[in-house]
C-alpha positions as CSV (number, residue, x, y, z in Angstrom):
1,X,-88.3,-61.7,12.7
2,X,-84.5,-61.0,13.3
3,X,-82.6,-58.9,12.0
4,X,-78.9,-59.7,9.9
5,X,-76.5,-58.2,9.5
6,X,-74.9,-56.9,5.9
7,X,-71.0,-56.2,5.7
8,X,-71.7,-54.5,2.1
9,X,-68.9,-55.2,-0.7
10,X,-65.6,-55.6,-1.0
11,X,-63.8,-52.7,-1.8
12,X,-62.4,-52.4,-5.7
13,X,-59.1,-51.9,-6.5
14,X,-58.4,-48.6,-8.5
15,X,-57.2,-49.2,-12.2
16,X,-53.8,-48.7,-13.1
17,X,-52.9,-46.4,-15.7
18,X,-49.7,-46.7,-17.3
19,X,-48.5,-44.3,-20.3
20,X,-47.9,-46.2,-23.6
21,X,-44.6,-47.6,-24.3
22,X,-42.9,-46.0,-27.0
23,X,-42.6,-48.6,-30.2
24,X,-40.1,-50.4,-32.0
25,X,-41.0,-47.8,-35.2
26,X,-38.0,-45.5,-34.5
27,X,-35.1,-48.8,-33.8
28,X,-36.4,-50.0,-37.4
29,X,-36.2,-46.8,-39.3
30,X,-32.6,-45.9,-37.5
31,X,-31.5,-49.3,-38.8
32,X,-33.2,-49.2,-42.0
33,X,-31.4,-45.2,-42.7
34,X,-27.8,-47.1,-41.2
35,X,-27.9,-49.9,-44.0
36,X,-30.1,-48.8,-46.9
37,X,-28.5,-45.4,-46.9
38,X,-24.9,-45.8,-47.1
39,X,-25.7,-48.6,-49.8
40,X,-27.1,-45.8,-52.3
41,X,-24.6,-43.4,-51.5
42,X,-21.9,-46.0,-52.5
43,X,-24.3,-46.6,-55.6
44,X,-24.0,-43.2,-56.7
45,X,-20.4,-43.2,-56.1
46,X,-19.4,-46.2,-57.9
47,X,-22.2,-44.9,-61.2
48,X,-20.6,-41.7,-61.5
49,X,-16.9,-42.3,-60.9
50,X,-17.6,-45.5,-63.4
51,X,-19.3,-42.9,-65.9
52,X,-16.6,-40.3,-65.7
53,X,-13.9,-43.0,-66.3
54,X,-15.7,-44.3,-69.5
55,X,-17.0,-41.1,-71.0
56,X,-13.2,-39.5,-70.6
57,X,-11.6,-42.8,-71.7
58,X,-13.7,-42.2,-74.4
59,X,-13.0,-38.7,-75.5
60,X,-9.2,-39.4,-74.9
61,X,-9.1,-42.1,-77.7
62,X,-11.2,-39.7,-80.1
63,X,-9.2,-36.9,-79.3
64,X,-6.8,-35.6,-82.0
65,X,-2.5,-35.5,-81.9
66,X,-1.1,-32.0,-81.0
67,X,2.2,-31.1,-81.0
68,X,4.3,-29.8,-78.3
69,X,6.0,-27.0,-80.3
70,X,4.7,-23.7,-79.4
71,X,1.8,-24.0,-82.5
72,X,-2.2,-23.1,-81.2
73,X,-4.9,-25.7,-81.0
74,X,-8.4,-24.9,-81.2
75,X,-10.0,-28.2,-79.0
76,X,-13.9,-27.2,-78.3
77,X,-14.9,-28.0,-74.3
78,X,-18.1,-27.6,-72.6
79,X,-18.8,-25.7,-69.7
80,X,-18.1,-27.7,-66.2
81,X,-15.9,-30.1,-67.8
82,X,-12.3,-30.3,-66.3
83,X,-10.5,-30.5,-69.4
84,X,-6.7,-32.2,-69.4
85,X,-3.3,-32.4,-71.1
86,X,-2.5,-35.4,-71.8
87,X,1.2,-36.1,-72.3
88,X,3.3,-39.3,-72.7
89,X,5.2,-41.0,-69.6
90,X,7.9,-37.9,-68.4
91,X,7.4,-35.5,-71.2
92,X,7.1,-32.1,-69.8
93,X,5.9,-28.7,-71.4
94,X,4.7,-25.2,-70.9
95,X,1.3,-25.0,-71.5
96,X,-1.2,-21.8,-72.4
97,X,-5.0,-21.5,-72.0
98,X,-7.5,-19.0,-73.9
99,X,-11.4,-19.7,-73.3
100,X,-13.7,-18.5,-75.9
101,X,-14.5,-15.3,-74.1
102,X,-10.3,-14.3,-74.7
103,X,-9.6,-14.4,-71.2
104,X,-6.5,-16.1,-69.9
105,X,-6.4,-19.4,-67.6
106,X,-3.4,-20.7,-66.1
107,X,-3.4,-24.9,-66.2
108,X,-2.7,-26.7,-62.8
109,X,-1.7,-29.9,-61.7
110,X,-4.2,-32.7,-61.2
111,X,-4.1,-33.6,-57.6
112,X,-4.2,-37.2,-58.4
113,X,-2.8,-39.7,-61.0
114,X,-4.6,-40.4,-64.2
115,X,-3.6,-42.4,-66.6
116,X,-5.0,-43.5,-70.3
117,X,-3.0,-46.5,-72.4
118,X,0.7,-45.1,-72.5
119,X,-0.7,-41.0,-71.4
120,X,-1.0,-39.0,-68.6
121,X,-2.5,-36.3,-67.2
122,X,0.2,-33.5,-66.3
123,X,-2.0,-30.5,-66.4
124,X,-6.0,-29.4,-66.5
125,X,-7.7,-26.4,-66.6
126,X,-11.7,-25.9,-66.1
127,X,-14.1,-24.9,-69.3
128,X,-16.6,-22.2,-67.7
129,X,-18.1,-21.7,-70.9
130,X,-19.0,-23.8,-73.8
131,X,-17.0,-23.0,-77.1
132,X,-13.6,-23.7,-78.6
133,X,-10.4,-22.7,-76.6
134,X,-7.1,-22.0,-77.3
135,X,-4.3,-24.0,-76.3
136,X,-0.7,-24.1,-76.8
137,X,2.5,-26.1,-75.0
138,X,6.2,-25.7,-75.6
139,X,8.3,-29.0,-75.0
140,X,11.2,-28.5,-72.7
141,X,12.9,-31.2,-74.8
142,X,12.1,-32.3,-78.1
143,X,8.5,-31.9,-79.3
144,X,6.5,-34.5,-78.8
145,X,2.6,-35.6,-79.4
146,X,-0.2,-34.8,-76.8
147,X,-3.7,-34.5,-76.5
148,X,-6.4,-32.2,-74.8
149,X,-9.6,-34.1,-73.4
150,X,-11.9,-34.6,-70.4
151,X,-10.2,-35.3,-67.4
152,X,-11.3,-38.8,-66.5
153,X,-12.6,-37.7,-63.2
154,X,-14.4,-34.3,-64.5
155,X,-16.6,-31.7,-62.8
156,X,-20.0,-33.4,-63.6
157,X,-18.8,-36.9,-62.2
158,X,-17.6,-35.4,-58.8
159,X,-20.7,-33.8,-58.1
160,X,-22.7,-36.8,-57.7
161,X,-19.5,-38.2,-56.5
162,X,-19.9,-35.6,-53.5
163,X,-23.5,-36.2,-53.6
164,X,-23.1,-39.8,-53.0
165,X,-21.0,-39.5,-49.7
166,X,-23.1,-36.9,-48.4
167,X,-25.5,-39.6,-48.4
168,X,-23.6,-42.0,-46.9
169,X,-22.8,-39.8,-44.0
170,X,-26.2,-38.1,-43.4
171,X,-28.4,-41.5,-43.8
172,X,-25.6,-43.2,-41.2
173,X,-25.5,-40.3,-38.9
174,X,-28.9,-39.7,-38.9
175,X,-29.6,-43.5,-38.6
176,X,-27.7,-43.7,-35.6
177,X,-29.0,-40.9,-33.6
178,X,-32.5,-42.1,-34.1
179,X,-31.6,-45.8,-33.2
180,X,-29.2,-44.5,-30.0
181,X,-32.5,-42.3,-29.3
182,X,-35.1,-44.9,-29.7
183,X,-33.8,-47.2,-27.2
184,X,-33.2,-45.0,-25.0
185,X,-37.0,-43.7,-24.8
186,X,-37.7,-47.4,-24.2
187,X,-35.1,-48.0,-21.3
188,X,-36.4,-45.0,-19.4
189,X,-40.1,-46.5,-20.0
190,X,-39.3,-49.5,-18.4
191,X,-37.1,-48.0,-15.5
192,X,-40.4,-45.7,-14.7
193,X,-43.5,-47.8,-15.5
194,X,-42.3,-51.8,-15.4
195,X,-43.8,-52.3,-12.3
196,X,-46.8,-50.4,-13.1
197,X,-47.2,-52.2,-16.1
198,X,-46.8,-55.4,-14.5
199,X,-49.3,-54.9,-12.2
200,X,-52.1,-53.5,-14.9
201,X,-51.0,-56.8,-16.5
202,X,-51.8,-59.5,-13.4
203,X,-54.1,-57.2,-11.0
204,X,-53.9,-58.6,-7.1
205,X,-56.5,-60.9,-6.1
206,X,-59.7,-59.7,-4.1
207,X,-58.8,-60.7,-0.7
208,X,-61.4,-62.8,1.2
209,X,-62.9,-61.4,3.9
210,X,-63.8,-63.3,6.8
211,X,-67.6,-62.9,8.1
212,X,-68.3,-59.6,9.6
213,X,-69.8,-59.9,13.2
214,X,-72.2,-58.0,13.6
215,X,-72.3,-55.1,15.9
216,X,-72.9,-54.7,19.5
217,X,-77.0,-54.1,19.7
218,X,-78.3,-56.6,17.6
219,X,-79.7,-59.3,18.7
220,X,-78.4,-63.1,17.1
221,X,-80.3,-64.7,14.3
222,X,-82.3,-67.3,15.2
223,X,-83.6,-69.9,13.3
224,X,-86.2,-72.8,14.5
225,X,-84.6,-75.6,15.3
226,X,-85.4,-78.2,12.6
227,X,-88.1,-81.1,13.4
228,X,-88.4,-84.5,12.3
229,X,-91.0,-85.3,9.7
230,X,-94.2,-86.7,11.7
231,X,-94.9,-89.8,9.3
232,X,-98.0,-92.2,10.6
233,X,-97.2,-95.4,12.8
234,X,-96.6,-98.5,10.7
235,X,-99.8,-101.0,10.9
């Protein structure tokens, strides 16, 4: 009986391992915060500055005539509300503050333009208490009507006024950072692991090995050579 001999297996390959790509997750979300965000800021904006407008509109046209002779009004405010002199088209006066708790306030100039139906707003002055205040004006001409009444931009609307564009910033910002940061945790991924990745994907081909000889010392394998079948002669 002769001996053969067994060239074994072909070697395996070792698996690839390649780290998990980071997902699409953060790109949406920054996207999402970029658009979404900004449009309920300017939401905000746009309810509270509308509210403000109406509610002092309001209060204007249901606020009673003074006159700008020196004589005191008693007009009642409530606390946070940017209360406003409202004077016709280029009537000036001298004007006189006294909150509820008798302590004296000095009215400023609006740093913007306001303007109700032929009336101004020339000066304001801030209620930090609720109650009735004092107010007073002296013409520098000839007297003339006026009123006291809620700014149309007061202290409660531009608070969720500010509210609203802190949104807008923060949710765009933010947004951004997290898109800009997304994509580049995916470009370094690819840049590092592609090829890796590629090749965990289509794995190379076993090679074929060609028959192994075998070995100096062992004999060849014989086999019998093959006879013809003996059939009986043909009567």
């Amino acid at each position: 009986m002769s001996i053969g001999y067994n060239a074994g297996p072909a070697p395996q390959m070792a698996p690839v391992v390649v780290p998990k790509k980071p997902g699409v997750a953060g790109i949406v979300l920054g996207i999402v915060l970029m658009v979404v965000g900004p449009i309920i800021g300017a939401i905000i904006i746009a309810v509270a500055a509308l509210g403000g407008v109406v509610s002092g509109a309001i209060s204007v046209a249901n606020a009673p005539d003074y006159v700008a002779d020196a004589t005191d009004y008693y007009p009642q405010a409530t606390a946070g509300t940017t209360m406003a002199f409202w004077f016709p088209a280029n009537a000036s006066a001298t004007c006189a503050v006294v909150d509820p708790n008798s302590n004296q306030i000095t009215p400023r100039q609006q740093g913007y333009s306001s303007d109700y139906n032929d009336l101004q707003v020339v000066l304001v002055f801030d209620a930090t208490v609720t109650g009735t205040y004092n107010v007073a004006c002296q013409s520098d001409g000839a007297p003339f009507n006026y009123k006291v009444a809620p700014a149309l931009l007061t202290a409660n609307s531009v608070g969720p006024v500010i509210a609203g564009v802190l949104i807008i910033v923060v949710t765009f910002l933010g947004g951004l950072i997290l898109l800009i940061i997304s994509i580049v945790r995916r470009s370094h991924w690819t840049k590092e692991n592609g090829a890796a990745a590629q090749a965990a994907v289509y794995p190379p081909q076993q090679p074929i090995y060609p028959p192994q000889q075998p070995p100096a010392g062992y004999p060849p394998q014989a086999y019998p050579p093959q006879q013809p079948p003996a059939y009986p002669p043909q009567q």
